[in-house]
N, C-alpha and C positions, 0 to 999 in steps of 0.2 A: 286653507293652510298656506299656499304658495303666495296670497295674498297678504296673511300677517306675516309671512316670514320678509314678502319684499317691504314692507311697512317698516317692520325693526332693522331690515339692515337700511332705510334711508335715513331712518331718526340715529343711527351711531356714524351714520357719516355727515350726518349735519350740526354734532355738536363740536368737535373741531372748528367749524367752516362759523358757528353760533358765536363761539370764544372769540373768535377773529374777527366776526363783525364789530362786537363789544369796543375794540379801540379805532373805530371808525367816528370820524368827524361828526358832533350833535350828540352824542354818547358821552356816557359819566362816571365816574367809579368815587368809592368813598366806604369809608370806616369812621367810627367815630368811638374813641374812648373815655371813662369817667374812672376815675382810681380814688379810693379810700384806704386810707393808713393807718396804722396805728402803732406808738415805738414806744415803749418802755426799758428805759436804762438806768443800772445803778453802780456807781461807781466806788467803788471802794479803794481810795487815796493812804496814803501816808502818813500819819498824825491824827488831826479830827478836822479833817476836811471830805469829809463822804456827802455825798452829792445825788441825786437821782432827778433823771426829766422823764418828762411822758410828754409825745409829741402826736400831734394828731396831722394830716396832712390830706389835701384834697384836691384833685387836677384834674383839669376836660382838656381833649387834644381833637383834633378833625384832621380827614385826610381826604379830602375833597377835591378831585381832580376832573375837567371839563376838557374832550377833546375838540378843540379850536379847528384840528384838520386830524384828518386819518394820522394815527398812532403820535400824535402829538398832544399833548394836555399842559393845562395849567392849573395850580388850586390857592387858595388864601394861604393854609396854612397856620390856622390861628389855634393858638393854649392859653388856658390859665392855669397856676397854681394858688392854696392858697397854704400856710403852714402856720400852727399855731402850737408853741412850746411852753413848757412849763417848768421852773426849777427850783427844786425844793432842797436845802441844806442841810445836814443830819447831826447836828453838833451844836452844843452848850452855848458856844461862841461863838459862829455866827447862825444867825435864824434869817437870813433873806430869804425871800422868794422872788424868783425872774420869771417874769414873762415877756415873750416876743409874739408875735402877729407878723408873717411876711405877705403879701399881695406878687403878686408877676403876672405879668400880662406881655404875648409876646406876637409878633406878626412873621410870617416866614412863608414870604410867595414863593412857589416852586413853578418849574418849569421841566416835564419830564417828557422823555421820546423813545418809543419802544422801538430798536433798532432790528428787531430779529424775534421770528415767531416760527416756531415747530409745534404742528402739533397741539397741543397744550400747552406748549410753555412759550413762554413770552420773556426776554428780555430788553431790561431799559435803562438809561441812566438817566440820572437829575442833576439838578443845579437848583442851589436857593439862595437870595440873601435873606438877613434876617434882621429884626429890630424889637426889641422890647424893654418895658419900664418895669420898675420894682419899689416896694416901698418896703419896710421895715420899721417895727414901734417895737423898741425896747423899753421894759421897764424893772424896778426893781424897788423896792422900798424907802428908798431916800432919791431916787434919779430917773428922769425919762428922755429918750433922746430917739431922735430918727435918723435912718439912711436911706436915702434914697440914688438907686442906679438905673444908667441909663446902659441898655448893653445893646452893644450891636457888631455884624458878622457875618459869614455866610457857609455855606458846605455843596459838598458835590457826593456823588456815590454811583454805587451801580447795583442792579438788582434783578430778579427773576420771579415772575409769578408763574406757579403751576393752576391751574383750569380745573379744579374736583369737580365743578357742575358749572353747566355751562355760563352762568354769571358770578360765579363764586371764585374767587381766586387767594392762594394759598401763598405768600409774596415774605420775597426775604431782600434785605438788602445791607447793603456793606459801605457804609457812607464815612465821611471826612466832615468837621465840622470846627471852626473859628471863632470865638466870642471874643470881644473887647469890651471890656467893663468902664464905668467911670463912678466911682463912690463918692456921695457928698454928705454929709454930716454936718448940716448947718449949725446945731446947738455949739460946736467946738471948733468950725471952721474948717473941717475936714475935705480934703477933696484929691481921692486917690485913684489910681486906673490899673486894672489889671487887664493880664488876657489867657485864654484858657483854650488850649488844642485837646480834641478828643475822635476815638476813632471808634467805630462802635457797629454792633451787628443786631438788626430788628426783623423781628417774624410777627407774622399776622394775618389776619384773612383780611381780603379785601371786596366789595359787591359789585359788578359794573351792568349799569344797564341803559 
């Protein structure tokens, strides 16, 4: 008995000390998402302009992080989206139908370092820039035209991962993030640039091992 009991108290003070080895240099953590969508909307306008789409939508993201040195990592960073719409008209007078097809593909190296560790919990912040391409096919019954963006940026944050088991982690973070667009629409000459700040809160499990 005194033997299982010094067994289980060695194995609950070594999973602390397990967590902690986890952000040691040659060690790895990662997540990886797939999201499927589906939107249906119907618009009911003013006059006989009623309208309704159905949008289907489809995105892979990774969270792929390598520690280079004890509590320091780095990861790629790479997503796709792809979105595909559909627009249907509900009126005598006009009968189009619109379709779009959008693509995005985007790269976003991070570089993260866990400053401070209790326990279970683990905090860290990041840094990333970012770069990604987009295309766009718009169609419609008499017209087809493309846009294509180039968008690039970058963000910072801070974040905290709680330890549920010992390579499992439970991770939140509060980040800052910058895009600059450039829109071009060869068929009409088009060639616009926007830019877009957003500030945003993400939960998720994360695996390290």
């Amino acid at each position: 008995m005194k033997k299982a009991s010094a067994s289980l108290i060695l194995l609950v003070l070594l999973l602390p000390a397990g967590a902690y080895c986890q952000l040691n240099k040659g060690s790895w953590f990662g997540s990886f998402s797939a999201n499927l969508g589906y939107n249906h909307s119907h618009y009911d306008m003013t006059g006989d302009d009623d309208y309704m789409t159905n949008t289907i939508n489809f995105s892979l993201a990774d969270n792929l992080g390598f520690f280079v040195a004890n509590r320091l990592a780095v990861g790629p960073g790479i997503s796709f989206n792809i979105t595909n719409e559909h627009t249907s008209y509900e009126n005598s007078i006009n009968t189009d139908k619109e379709h779009s097809t959008i693509y995005s593909l985007a790269f976003s190296p991070f570089i993260r370092f866990y400053f401070a560790k209790k326990d279970k919990l683990a905090f860290f912040v990041q840094a990333n820039p970012s770069i990604g391409y987009g295309q766009a096919i718009y169609t419609d019954s008499s017209d087809k035209f493309t846009r294509n963006t180039l968008s690039y940026g970058g963000g910072a944050g801070i974040g905290m991962v709680y330890f549920i088991l010992d390579n499992v982690g439970l991770e939140t973070q509060l980040s800052y993030t910058f895009t600059a667009n450039n829109i071009k629409e060869k068929e009409d000459k088009i060639n616009n640039n926007s830019g877009v700040s957003a500030v945003g809160i993400g939960l998720g499990l994360s695996f390290y091992f």
